[in-house]
C-alpha positions as CSV (number, residue, x, y, z in Angstrom):
1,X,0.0,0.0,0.0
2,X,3.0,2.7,1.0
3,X,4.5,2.2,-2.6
4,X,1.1,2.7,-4.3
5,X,1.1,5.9,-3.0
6,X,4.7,6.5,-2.8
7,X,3.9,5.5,-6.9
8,X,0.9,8.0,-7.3
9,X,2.4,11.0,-5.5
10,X,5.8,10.8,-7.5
11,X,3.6,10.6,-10.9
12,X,3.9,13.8,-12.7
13,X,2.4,12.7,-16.1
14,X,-0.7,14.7,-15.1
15,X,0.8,17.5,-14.1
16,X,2.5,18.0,-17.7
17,X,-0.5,17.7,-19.2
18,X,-2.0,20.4,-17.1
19,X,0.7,22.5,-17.9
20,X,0.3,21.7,-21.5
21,X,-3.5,22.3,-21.6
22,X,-3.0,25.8,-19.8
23,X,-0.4,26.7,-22.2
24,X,-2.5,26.0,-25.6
25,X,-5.5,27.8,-23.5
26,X,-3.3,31.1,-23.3
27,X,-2.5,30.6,-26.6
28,X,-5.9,30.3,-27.3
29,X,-6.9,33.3,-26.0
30,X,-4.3,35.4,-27.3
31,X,-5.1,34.6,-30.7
32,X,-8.5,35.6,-30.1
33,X,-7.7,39.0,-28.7
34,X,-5.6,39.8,-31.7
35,X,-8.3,38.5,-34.0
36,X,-11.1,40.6,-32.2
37,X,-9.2,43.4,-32.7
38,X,-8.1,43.3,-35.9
39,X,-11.4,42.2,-36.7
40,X,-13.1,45.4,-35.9
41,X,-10.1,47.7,-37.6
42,X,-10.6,45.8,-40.4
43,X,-14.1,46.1,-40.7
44,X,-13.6,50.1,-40.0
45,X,-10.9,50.0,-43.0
46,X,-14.1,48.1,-45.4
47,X,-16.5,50.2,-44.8
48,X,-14.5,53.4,-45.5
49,X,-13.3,51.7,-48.4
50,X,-17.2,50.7,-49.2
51,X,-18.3,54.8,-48.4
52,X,-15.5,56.0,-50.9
53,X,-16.8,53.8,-53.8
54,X,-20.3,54.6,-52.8
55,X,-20.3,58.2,-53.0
């Protein structure tokens, strides 16, 4: 029973794989900041663009 848990508390597989998930879910979110805000500048730049041809 001691080296079961001996076993289980050494184990660090999980913890990389925490560390891993976290990582991509930064990642994640940083790409979506960018793209929101390039999003709406881009949109800004279109429809200036659209005005320009339109009048």
């Amino acid at each position: 029973m001691k080296t079961l848990i001996k076993r289980f508390k050494d184990d660090e597989s999980g913890a990389t794989a925490i560390e891993y998930g976290l990582i991509a879910a930064l990642i994640a979110v940083a790409i979506i900041a960018a793209v929101k805000t390039l999003g709406g500048t881009l949109n800004d730049t279109f429809t200036e663009i659209d005005d320009e041809l339109n009048s």
